[in-house]
ROPA-375972 format. One record per residue (C-alpha): x, y, z; residue in one letter; residue number from 1. Coordinates in steps of 0.1 Angstrom, whole numbers, plus 2048, in hexadecimal, padded with zeros to 3 digits. Layout:
ROPA-375972
- X / Y / Z / a / NUM
...
END
This chain:
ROPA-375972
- BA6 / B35 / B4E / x / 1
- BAE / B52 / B38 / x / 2
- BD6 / B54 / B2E / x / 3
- BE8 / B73 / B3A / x / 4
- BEB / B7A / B18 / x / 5
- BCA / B7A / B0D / x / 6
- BC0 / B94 / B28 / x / 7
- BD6 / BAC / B1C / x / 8
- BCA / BA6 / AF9 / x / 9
- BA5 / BAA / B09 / x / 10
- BAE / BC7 / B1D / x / 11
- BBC / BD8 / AF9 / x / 12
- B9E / BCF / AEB / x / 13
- B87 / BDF / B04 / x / 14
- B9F / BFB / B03 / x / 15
- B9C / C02 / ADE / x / 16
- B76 / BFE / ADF / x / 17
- B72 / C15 / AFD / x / 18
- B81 / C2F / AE9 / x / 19
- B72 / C29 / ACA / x / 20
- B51 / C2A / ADD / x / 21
- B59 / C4C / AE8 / x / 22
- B49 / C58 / AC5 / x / 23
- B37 / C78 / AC3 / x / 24
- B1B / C81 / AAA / x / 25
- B3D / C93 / A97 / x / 26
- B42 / C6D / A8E / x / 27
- B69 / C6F / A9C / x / 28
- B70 / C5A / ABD / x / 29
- B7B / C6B / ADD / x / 30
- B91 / C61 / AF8 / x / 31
- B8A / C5D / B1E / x / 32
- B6A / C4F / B19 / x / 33
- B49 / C5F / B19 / x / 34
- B53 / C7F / B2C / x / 35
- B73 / C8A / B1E / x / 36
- B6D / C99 / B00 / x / 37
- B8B / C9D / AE7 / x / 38
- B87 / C95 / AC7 / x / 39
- BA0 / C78 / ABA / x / 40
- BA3 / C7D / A96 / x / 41
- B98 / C5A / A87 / x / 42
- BBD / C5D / A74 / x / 43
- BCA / C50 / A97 / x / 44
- BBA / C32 / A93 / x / 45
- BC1 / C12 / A7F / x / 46
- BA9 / C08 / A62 / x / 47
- BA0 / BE7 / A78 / x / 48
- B97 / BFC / A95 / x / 49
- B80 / C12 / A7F / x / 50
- B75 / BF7 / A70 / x / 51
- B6B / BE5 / A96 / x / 52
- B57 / C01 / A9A / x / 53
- B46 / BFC / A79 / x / 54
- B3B / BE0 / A86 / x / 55
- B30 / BEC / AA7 / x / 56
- B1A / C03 / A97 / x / 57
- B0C / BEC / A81 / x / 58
- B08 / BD5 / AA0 / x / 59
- AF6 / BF7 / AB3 / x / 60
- ADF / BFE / A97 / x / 61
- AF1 / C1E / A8F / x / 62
- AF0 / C15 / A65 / x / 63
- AFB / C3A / A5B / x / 64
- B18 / C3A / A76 / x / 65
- B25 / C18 / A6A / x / 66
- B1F / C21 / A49 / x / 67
- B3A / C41 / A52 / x / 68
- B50 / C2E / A60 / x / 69
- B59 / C15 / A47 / x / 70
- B57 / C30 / A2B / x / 71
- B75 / C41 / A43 / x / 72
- B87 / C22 / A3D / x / 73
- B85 / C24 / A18 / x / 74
- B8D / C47 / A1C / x / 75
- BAB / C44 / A38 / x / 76
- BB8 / C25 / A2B / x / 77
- BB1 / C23 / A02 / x / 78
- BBD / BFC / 9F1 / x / 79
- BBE / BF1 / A12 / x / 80
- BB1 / BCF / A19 / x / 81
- B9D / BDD / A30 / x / 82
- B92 / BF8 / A1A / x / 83
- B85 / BD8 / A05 / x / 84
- B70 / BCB / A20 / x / 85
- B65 / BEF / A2C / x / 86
- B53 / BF9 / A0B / x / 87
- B41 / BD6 / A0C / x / 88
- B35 / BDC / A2D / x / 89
- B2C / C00 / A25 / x / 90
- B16 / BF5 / A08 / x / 91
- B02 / BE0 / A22 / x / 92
- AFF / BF7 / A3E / x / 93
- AF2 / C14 / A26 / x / 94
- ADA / BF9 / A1A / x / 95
- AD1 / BED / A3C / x / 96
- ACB / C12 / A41 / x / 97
- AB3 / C16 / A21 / x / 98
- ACA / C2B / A12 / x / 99
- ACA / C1C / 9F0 / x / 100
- ADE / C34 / 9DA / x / 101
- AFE / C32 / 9F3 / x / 102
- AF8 / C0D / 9F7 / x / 103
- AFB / C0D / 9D1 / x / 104
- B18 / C1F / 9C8 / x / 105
- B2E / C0D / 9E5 / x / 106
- B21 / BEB / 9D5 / x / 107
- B29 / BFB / 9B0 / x / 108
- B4A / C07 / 9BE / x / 109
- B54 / BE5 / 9CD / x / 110
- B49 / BD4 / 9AD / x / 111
- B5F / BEB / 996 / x / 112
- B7D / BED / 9B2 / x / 113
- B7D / BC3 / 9B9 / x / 114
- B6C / BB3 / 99E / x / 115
- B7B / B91 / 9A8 / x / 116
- B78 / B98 / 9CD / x / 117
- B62 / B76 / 9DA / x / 118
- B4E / B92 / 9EA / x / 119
- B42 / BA3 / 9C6 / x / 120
- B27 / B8A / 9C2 / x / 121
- B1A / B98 / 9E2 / x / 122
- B1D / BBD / 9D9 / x / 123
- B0C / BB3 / 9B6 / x / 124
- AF2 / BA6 / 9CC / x / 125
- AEE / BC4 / 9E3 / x / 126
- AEF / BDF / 9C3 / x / 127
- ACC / BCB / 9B3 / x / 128
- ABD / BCA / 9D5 / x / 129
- AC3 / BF1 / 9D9 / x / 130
- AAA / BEB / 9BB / x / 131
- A93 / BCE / 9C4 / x / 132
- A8D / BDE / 9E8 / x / 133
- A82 / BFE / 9D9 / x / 134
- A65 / BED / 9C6 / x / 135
- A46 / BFB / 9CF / x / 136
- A22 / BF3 / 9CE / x / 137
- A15 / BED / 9AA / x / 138
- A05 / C0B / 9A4 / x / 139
- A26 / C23 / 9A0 / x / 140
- A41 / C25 / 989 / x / 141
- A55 / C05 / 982 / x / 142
- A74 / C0F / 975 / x / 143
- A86 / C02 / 993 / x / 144
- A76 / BDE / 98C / x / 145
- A89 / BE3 / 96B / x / 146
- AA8 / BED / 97D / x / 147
- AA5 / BD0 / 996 / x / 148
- A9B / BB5 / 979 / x / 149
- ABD / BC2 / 966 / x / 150
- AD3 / BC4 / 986 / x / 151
- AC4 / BA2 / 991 / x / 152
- ACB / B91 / 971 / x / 153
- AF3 / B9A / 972 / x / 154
- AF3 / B85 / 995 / x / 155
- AE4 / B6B / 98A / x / 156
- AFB / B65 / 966 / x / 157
- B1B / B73 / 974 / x / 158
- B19 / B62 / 995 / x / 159
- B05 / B46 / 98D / x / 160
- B17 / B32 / 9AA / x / 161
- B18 / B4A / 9C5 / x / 162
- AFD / B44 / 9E2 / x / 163
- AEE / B67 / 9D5 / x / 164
- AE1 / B56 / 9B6 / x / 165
- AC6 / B43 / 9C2 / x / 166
- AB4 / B5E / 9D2 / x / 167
- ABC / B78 / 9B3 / x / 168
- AA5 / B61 / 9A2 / x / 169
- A88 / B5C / 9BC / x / 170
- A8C / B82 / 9BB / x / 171
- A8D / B84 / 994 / x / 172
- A6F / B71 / 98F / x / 173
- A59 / B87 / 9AC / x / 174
- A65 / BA7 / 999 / x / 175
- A60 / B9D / 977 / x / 176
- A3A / B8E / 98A / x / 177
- A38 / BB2 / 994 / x / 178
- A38 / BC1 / 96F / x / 179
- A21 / BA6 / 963 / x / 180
- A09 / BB5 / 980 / x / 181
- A0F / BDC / 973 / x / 182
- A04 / BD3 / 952 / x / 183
- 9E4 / BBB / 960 / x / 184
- 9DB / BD9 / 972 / x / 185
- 9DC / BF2 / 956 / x / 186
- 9CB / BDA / 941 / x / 187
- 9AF / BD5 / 95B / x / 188
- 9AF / BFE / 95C / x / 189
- 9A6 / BFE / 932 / x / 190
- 98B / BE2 / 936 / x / 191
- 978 / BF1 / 952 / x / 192
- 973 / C0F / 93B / x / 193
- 970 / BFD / 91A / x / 194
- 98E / C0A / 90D / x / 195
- 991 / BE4 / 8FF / x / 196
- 9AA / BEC / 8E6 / x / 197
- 9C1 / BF9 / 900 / x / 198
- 9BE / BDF / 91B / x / 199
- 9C2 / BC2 / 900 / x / 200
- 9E3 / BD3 / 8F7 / x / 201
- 9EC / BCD / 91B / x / 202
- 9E0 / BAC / 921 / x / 203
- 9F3 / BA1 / 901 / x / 204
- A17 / BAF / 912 / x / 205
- A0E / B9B / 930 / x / 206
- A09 / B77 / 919 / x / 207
- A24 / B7D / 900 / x / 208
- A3F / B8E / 91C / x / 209
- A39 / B85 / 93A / x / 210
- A23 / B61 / 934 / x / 211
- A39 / B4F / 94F / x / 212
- A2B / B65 / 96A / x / 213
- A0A / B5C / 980 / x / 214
- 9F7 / B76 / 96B / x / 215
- 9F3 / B64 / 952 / x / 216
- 9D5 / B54 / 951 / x / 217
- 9C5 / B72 / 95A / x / 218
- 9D0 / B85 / 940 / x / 219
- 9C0 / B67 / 926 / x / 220
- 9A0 / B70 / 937 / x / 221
- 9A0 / B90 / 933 / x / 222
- 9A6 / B8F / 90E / x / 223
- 98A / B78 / 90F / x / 224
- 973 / B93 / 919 / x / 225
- 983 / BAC / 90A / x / 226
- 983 / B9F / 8E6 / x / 227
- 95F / B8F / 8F0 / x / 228
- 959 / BB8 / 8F8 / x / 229
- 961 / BBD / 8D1 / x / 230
- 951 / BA2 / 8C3 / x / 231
- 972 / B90 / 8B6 / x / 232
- 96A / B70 / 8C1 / x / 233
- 984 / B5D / 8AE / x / 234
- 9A3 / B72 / 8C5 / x / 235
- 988 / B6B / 8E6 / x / 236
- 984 / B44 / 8DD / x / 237
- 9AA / B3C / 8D8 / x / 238
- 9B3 / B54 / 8F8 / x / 239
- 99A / B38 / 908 / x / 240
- 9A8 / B16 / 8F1 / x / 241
- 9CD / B27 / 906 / x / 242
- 9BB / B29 / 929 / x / 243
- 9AE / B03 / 926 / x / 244
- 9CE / AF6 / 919 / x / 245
- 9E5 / B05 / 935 / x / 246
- 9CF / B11 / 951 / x / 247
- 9AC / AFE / 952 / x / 248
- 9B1 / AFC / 976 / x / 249
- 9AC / B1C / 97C / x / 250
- 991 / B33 / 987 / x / 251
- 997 / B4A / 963 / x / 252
- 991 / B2A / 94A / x / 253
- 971 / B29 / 95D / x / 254
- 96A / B4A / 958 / x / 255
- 974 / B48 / 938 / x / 256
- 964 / B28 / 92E / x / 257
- 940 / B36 / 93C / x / 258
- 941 / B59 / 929 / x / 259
- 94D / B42 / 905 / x / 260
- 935 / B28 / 909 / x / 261
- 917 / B3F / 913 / x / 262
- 91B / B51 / 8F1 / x / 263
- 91B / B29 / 8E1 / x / 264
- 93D / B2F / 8DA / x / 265
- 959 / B14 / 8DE / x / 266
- 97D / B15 / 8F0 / x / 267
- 990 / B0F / 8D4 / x / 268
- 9AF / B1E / 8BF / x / 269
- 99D / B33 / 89E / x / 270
- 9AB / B4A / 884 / x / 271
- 9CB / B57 / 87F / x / 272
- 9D3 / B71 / 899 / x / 273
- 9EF / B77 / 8B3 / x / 274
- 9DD / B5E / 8CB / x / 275
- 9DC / B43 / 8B3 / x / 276
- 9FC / B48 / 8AE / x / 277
- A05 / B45 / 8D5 / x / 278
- 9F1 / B28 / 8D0 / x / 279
- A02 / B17 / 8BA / x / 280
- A26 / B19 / 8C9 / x / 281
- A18 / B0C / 8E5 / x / 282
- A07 / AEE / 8DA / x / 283
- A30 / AE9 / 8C8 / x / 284
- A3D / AF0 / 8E9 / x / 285
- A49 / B0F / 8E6 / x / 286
- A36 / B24 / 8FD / x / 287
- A39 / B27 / 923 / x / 288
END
């Protein structure tokens, strides 16, 4: 059975919520329920009752009206303890609600304001994703992947620790993945047009910046054909001698391995260029 006491506490409860429920698109509460309109300015209520109906909205779906709400606390009720866990809570319901740019600030404000707070890993972690969830396909502009790689990083080596870290990195590596592919496709772009010169220059980013990424291997083909394309075959036969040490599974060293061999040439390290180079540090280690 349920205590006297803890039916009044329930009837308060019910009581507070009822009123609090009583909200209008105005974003105040109203008293007497649905049908008595008078406004009840939301100075008459404490900073946990607005922050109860935070979480009501949140609960409801209603991301912009709990984001209001909890920005009223820090508003209402400013160094509060409450106003602590209200600007956390508004960073995630604006990002629940898409609204990046809100969702950033309140996580940059809660970082600046609580530094130490166990909850700042959390709003570190919400300020990249305002980032990382923004990412679009490859074809657009990628200075958000930038944003997200930098805001990403600052998770992962100031919080290395927290839960959030983990995931900053399985996140890192997709967006840094997702440059590799910008520069693969731009490449591919040149080539299809013979603008060799150009796509090698691409290619080359994606081996000596981004050579940890699945692209890769790819991007050794490419410069296969591509210096093939310009009769440099000492750059196209040590692109190939790279693809057969570290990707002969693949479907590129075959590629690769037909186009050098059907010219009677070999898969093998020659010259002195930048891929002989790559080469070379790899054979000591030093690459990938």
């Amino acid at each position: 059975m349920i205590r006297g006491k803890s039916i009044s506490r329930l009837a308060t409860v019910l009581a507070c919520t009822a009123i609090l429920a009583a909200c209008g698109n105005s974003g105040r509460p109203t008293t007497g329920g649905f049908f008595n309109q008078q406004e009840v300015p939301l100075e008459n209520f404490t900073a946990q009752q607005i922050f109860e109906r935070g979480e009501f909205e949140l609960e409801q779906d209603d991301l912009s009206e709990a984001a209001f709400y909890f920005s009223e606390i820090e508003r209402l009720y400013p160094y509060s303890d409450w106003a602590r866990r209200a600007l956390i809570m508004q960073a995630f319901a604006y990002h629940r609600d898409r609204d990046y740019p809100n969702s950033r600030s309140s996580a940059q404000r809660f970082i600046d304001f609580y530094p130490d707070d166990e909850d700042a890993a959390y709003a570190q972690y919400l300020l990249a994703l305002s980032y990382y969830d923004q990412i679009d396909e490859i074809g657009r502009d990628q200075g958000l992947t930038f944003q997200a790689l930098q805001s990403l990083r600052e998770v992962i080596e100031r919080y290395p620790d927290s839960e959030y870290a983990k995931s900053s990195i399985l996140k890192f590596d997709l967006a840094f993945d997702h440059l590799a592919a910008k520069e693969m496709e731009i490449g591919r772009f040149y080539l299809r047009r013979d603008n060799f010169a150009a796509s090698i220059n691409r290619f080359r980013v994606v081996v000596e910046d981004f050579q940890t990424t699945t692209h890769t291997p790819e991007a050794l083909h490419r410069l296969v054909e591509a210096y093939l394309s310009l009769g440099l075959t000492d750059e196209a036969q040590t692109a190939g001698a790279i693809l057969g040490y570290n990707y002969q599974s693949t479907e590129w060293y075959d590629d690769s391995y037909k186009l050098l061999t059907g010219r009677g040439l070999e898969m093998r390290a020659r010259g002195n260029n930048w891929l002989a180079q790559v080469y070379r540090q790899m054979i000591k280690g030093r690459w990938l």
